[in-house]
N, C-alpha and C positions, 0 to 999 in steps of 0.2 A: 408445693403446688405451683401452677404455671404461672407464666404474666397473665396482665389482663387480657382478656377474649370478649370478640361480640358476642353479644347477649342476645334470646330470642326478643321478639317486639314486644311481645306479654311484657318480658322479665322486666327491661330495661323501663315501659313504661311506668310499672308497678315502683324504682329505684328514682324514674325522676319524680314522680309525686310525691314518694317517700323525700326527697332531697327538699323539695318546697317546702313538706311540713314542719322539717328539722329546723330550717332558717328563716320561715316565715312566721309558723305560729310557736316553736320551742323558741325560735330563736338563740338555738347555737352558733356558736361562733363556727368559721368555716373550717379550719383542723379538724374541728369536734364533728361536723357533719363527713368531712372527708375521712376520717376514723372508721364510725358505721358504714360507707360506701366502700371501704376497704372490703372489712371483715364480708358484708353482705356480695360482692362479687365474687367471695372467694366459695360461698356457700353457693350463688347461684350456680357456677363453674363445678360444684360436685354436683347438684340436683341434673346438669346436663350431664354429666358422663352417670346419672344411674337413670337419664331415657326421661326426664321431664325439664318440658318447656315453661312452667308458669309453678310461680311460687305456691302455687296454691292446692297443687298437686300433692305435696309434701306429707307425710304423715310424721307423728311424731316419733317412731320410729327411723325416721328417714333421718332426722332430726339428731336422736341419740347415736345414727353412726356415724354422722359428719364430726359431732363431739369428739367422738371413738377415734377417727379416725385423726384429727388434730392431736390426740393424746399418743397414739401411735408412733407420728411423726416427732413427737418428741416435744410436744406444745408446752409449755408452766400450764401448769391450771388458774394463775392469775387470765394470760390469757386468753385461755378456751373460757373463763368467766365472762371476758366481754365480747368473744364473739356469741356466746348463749344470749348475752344481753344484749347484743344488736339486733339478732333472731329473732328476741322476744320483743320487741320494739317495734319491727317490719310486721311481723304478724299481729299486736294488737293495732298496729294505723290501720294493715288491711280488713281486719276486723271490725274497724269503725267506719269504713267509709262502704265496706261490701256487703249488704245485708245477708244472713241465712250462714256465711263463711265463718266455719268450725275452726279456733285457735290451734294448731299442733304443735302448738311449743307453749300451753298453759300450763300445762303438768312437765314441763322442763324443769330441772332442779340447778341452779348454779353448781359448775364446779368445785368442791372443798378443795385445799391445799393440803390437809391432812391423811394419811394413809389408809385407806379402806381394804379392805381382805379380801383378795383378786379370786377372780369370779374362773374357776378352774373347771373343765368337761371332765366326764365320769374315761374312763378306761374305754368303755363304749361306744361314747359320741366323738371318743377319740378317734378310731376303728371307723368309726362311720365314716367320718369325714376325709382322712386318709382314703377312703376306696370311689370316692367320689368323682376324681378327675376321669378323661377317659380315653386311658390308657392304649389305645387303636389309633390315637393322635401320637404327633410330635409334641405337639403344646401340652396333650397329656400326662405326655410319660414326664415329661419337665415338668410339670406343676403335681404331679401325685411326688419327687423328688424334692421338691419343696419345703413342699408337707410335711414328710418324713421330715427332711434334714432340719426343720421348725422344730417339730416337736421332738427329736431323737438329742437336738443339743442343745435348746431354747434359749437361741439366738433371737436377739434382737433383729429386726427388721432390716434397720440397716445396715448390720454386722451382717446379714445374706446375702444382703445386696454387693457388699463386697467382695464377698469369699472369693477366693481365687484357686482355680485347680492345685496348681502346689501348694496347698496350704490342707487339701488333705493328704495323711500320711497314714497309708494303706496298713502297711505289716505291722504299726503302732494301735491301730484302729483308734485314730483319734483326730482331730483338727486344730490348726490354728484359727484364731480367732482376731481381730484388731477392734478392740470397743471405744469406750470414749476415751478420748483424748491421745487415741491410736495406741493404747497400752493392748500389749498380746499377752491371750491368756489360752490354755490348751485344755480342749474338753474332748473328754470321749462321745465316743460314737456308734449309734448300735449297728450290726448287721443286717438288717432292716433298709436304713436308709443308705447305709456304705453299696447293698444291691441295686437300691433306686438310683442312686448317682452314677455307679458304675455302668446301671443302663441308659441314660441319659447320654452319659458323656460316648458309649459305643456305637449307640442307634441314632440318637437324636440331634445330638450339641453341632453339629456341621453342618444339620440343615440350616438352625440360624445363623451361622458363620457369615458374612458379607464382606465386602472391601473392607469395611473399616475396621480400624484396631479392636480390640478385643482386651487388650491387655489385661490377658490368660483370668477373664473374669468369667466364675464358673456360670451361671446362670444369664442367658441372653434373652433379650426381646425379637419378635418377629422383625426386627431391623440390624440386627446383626448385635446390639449395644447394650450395653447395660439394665438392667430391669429398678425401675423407680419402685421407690417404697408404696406406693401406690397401687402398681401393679398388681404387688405384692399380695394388698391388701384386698385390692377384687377378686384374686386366685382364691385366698380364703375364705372372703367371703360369698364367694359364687359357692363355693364348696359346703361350706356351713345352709344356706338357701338349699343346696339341691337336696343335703342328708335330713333337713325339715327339723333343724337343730332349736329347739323352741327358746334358746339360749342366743344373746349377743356375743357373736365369734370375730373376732380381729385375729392380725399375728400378736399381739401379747397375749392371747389367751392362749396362746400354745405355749410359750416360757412361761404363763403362771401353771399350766396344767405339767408343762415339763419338771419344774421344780415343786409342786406338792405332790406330785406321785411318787418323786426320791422318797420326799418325806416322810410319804405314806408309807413305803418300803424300808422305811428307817434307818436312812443316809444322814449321816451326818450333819449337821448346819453348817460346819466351817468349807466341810466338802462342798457343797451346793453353791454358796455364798463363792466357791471358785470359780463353777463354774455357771456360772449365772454372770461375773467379771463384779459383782459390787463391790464397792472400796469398804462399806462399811457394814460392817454384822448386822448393824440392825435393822437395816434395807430388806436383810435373805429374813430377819424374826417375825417380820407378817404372818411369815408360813406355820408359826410354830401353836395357830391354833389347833391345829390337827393333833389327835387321842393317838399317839406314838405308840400305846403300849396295843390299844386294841389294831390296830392297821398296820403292824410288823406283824402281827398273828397270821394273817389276811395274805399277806404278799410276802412271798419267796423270792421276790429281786427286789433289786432298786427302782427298774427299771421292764415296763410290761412288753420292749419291744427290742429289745437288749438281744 
């Protein structure tokens, strides 16, 4: 997320009364006030980039994808706990002090630290969501390649944002990868999305090209540069919004949907567990609530796009 930015006049009033309250009537010390004014800037800086000026605007919805989206970017979920609880803190002051104004962060649940069963799209709202860019565009045909290249290798967000032309390898049909800690790891790739990039990279990738370096980073911003995990996550999410996906869609919902459909298809764990880059097996065993015997009946690949 960016530095700090001005704030609309709503916001900002709404953050110095919140500020009075913390030190006059809590009576927190000032770190601790300066803490909440953190996390709360960083939350009113998304409600403006999704087109609202006043906190009040917010649904709780709006609410669970800033969460999502902190989780995304790679947040602890200790953290994403206290920005939930700073949220929830902003909205019960304003609650108190604005008659009639509805909580959308009352049914907010803190983040656990323990591992929950990732919330996977059907084969379907796969398909849906994939055809949703539009594709008569330049930003199209790059953002339906996205898509694809998401869910064909269920890439990490920021493992996308890196990718570098050379690092795919056509006659192998497969890619390099660099994940954490810049360990490479090689995943295949279906022809599906090895076509969406092929088109990108013949029609498209030069419109965005500009003076500045580029260093040979496959996917660009309307500014010639790099595309922020951010971006990312609005290209998704615009996409999940138009296909009327009644589901919470980020980019990790395409690597959890990329790797329970191996599953489903009855790929192996230690295979998955490759390419997925976990260090440890039991990271890729979330998946293995899935019925292996009835859903290999079902599916003749690994993979529905292969």
């Amino acid at each position: 997320m960016k530095d700090k930015a001005a704030l609309p006049k709503s916001m900002q009033k709404a953050l110095d009364s919140y500020r009075r309250f913390l030190r006059l009537e809590r009576g927190l010390a000032g770190n601790s006030v300066l803490s909440y004014l953190h996390d709360l800037q960083r939350y009113a800086e998304y409600l403006i980039s999704e087109q609202h000026s006043t906190f009040q605007e917010a649904k709780s919805e709006t609410i669970r994808n800033f969460l999502a989206l902190l989780h995304e970017l790679g947040m602890s979920s200790g953290s994403r706990a206290r920005y939930s609880s700073s949220i929830k803190s902003l909205y019960g002051f304003l609650c108190s002090v604005e008659e009639g104004l509805e909580n959308p962060a009352e049914l907010i649940e803190l983040p656990r630290g323990g591992r929950a069963l990732p919330e996977a799209l059907t084969i379907e709202q796969v398909n849906a969501l994939l055809e949703q860019p539009d594709t008569g565009t330049s930003a199209g045909v790059r953002d339906r390649s996205i898509l694809e290249t998401l869910y064909a290798c269920g890439l990490r967000v920021s493992e996308l944002c890196a990718l570098k032309q050379r690092d795919i390898l056509w006659d192998a049909e497969i890619i390099r990868v660099f994940g954490k800690g810049s360990k490479e790891r090689i995943v295949p790739i279906g022809h599906s999305a090895l076509e969406w990039i092929q088109r990108y990279q013949r029609d498209v990738r030069h419109l965005f090209v500009s003076q500045q370096a580029t260093d040979d980073v496959l996917y660009l911003n309307q500014r010639g540069g790099k595309l922020s995990r951010m971006s990312v996550w609005n290209i998704v999410h615009r996409s999940a919004v138009s296909a009327q996906l009644s589901v919470d869609v980020h980019p990790h919902t395409l690597r959890h949907s990329f790797a329970t459909h191996l599953i489903e298809g009855g790929a192996d764990l230690r295979a998955v567990q490759e390419m997925l880059g976990h260090a440890d097996i039991s990271t890729t065993q979330i998946y293995t609530h899935l019925d292996r015997a009835y859903i290999s009946a079902v599916h003749k690949t690994f993979h529905p796009r292969s």
